[in-house]
C-alpha positions as CSV (number, residue, x, y, z in Angstrom):
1,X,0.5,-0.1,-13.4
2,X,3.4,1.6,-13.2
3,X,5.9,1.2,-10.4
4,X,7.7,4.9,-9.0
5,X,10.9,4.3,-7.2
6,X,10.9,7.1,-4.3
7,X,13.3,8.2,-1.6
8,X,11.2,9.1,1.5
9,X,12.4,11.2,4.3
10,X,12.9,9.1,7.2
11,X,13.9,9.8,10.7
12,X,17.5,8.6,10.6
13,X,17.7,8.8,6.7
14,X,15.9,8.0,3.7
15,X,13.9,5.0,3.3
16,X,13.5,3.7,0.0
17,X,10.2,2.7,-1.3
18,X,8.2,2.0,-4.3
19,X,4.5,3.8,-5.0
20,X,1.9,2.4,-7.0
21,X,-0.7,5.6,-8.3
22,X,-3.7,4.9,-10.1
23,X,-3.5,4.6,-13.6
24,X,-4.5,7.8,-15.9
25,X,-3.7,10.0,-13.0
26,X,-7.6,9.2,-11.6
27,X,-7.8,9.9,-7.8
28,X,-7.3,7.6,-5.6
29,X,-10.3,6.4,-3.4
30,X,-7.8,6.2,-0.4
31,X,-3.7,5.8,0.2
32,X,-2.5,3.2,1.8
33,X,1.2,2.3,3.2
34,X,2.1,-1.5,3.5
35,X,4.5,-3.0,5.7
36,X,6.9,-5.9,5.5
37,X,7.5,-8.6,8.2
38,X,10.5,-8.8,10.5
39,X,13.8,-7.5,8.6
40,X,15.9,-10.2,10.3
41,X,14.0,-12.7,8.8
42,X,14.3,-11.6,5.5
43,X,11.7,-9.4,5.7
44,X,11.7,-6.8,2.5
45,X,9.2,-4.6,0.8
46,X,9.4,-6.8,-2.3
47,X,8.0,-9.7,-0.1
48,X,5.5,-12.0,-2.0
49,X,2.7,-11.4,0.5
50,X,3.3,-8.1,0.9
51,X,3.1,-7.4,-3.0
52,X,0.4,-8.9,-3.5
53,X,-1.5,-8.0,-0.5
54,X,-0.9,-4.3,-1.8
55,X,-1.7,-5.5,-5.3
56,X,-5.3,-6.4,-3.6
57,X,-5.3,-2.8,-2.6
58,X,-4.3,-1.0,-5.4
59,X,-7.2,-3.5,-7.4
60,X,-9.4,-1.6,-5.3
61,X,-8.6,2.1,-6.3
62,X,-6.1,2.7,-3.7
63,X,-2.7,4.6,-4.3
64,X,-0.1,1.8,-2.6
65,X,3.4,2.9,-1.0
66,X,5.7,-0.5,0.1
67,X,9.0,1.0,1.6
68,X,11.9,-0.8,3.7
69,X,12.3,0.1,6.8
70,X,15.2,1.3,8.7
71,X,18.2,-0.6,7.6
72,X,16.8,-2.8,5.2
73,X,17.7,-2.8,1.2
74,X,18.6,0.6,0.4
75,X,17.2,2.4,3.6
76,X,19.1,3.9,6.0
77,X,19.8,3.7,9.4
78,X,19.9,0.3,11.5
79,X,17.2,-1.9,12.6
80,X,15.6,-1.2,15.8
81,X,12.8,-4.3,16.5
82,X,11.5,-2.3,19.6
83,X,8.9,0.2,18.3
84,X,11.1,2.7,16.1
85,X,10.2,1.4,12.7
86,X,6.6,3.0,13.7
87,X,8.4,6.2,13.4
88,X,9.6,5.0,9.6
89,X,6.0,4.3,8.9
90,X,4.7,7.5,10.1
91,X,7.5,9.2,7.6
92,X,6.0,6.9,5.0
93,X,2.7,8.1,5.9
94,X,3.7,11.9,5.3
95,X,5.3,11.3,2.5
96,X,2.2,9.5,0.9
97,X,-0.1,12.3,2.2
98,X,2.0,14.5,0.1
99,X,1.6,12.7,-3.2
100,X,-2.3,12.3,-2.6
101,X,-3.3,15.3,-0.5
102,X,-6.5,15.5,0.6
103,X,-6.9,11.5,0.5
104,X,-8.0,9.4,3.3
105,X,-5.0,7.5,4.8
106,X,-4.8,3.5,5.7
107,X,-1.8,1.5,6.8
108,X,-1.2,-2.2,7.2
109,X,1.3,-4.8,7.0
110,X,1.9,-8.6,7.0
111,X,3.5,-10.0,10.3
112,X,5.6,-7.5,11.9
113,X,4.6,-5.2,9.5
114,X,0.9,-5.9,10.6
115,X,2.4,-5.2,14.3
116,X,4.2,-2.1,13.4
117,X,0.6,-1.1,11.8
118,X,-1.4,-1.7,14.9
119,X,1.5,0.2,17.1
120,X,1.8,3.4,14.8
121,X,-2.6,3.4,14.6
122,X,-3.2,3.6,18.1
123,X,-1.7,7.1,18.4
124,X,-1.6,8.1,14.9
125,X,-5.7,9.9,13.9
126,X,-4.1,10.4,10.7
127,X,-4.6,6.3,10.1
128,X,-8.7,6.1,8.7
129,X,-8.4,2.1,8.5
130,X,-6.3,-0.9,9.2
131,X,-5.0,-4.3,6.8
132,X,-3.6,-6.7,9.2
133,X,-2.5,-9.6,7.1
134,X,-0.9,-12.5,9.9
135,X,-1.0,-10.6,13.4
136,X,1.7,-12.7,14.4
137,X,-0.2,-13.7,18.1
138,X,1.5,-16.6,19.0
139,X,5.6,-15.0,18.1
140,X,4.9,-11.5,19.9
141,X,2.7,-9.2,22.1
142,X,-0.1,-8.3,19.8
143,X,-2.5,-7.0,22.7
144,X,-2.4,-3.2,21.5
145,X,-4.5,-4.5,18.7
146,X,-7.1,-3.6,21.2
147,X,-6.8,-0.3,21.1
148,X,-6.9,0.2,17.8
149,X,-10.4,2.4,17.4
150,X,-10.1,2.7,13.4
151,X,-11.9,0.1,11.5
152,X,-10.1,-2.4,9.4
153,X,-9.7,-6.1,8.4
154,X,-7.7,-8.8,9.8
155,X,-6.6,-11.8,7.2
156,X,-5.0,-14.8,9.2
157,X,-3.7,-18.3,7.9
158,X,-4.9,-21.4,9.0
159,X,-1.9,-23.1,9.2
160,X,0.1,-20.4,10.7
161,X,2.7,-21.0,13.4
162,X,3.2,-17.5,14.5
163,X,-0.7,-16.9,14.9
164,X,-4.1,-18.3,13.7
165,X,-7.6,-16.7,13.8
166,X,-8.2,-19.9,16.7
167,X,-5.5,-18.4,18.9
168,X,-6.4,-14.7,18.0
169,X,-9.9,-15.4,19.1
170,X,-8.9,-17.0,22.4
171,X,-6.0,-14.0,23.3
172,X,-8.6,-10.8,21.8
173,X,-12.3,-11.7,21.5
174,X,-13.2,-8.8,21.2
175,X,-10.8,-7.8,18.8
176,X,-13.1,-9.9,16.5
177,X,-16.5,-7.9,17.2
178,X,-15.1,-4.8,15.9
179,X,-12.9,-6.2,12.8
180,X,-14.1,-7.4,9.6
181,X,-12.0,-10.9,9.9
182,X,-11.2,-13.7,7.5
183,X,-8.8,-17.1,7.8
184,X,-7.4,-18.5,4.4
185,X,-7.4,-22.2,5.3
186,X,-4.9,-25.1,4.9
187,X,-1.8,-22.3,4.4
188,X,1.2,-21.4,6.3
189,X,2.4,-17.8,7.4
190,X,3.4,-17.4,4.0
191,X,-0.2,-18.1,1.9
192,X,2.1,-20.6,0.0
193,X,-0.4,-21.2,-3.6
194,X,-3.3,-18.9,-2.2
195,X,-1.5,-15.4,-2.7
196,X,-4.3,-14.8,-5.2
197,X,-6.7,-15.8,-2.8
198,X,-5.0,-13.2,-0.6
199,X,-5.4,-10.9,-3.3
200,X,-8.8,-11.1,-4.1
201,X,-10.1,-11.6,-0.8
202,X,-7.9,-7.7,0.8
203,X,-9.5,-6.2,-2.6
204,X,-13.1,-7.3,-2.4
205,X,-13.1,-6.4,1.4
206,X,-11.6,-2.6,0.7
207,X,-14.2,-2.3,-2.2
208,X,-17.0,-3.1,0.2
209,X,-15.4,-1.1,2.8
210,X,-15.3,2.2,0.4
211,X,-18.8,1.7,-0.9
212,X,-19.6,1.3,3.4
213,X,-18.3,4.8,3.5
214,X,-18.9,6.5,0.8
């Protein structure tokens, strides 16, 4: 697998990101864009869950983009917290479209990347499914999760202080009727020693959710 360093057009400057294609040049069964958590926190595309939740993906045939958003690492521009990195990941979006035209489209992210997902899906058609890895319910807002009409799949830790499936469940029932949704138990936020777990378990749902659509 190898790793391209890209510059994507962003809408106040470039973002820097890192794209993962399929090896042999085979076509990719879908794209997807990944988001980290909260850049004040430390948040980076080079985040452990965030790699290896897009390793998961990429496992499964997908081409994988990871960028930083606004003001982070390399990108440009200055972090905004209040909605404007979903403009980042729509740029990221474009720009992945443009490396695998004609592919379907999915975007996700762990934490506030998850968030920024959920925000930039329920007005963006171009989005065909949703990864949410640690919808951060109990730290923010998380409620436009239920207007998210694309199918997807929800991955929460069971141990999680900024949000568990429990709490998740009691704030968005219905949330859980329309998403494929699955709790790694006994870990924090982090998926400290399961990030293989992690792995398999975002790969072995996109697999079945590709074969599901085929």
């Amino acid at each position: 697998m190898a790793t391209q360093k890209v510059q994507i057009p962003g809408p106040v400057g470039r973002l820097e990101g890192e794209l993962w294609l399929p090896d042999g040049g085979a076509t990719p069964a879908a794209a997807a864009v990944f988001c980290h958590p909260h850049p004040l926190h430390g948040g980076t595309m080079r985040n452990n869950v965030v790699h290896r939740a897009a390793r998961g993906l990429y496992d499964a045939g997908l081409a994988v983009l990871r960028f930083n958003f606004r003001g982070v690492g390399g990108s440009e521009g200055v972090h905004d917290g209040e909605g404007a990195e979903e403009e980042d990941l729509a740029a990221a979006l474009t720009f992945l479209a443009e490396q695998a035209p004609g592919t379907p489209l999915w975007a996700g992210g762990f934490s506030f990347g998850s968030r920024t997902a959920v925000g930039l899906a329920v007005r963006d058609p171009r989005i065909e499914r949703v990864v949410l890895v640690a919808l951060p319910v109990i730290a923010y807002d998380c409620s436009r999760a239920l207007e998210v009409q694309q199918p997807g799949a929800i991955f929460m830790a069971g141990d999680d202080t900024f949000g568990t499936l429990d709490v998740l469940r009691g704030q968005m029932p219905a949330l859980l009727e329309r998403f494929h949704v699955e709790e790694v138990e006994g870990v924090d936020h982090f998926f400290t020693d399961k990030l293989d777990d992690l792995r398999a378990r975002i790969s072995n749902w996109a697999r079945a959710s590709l074969e599901d659509h085929a």
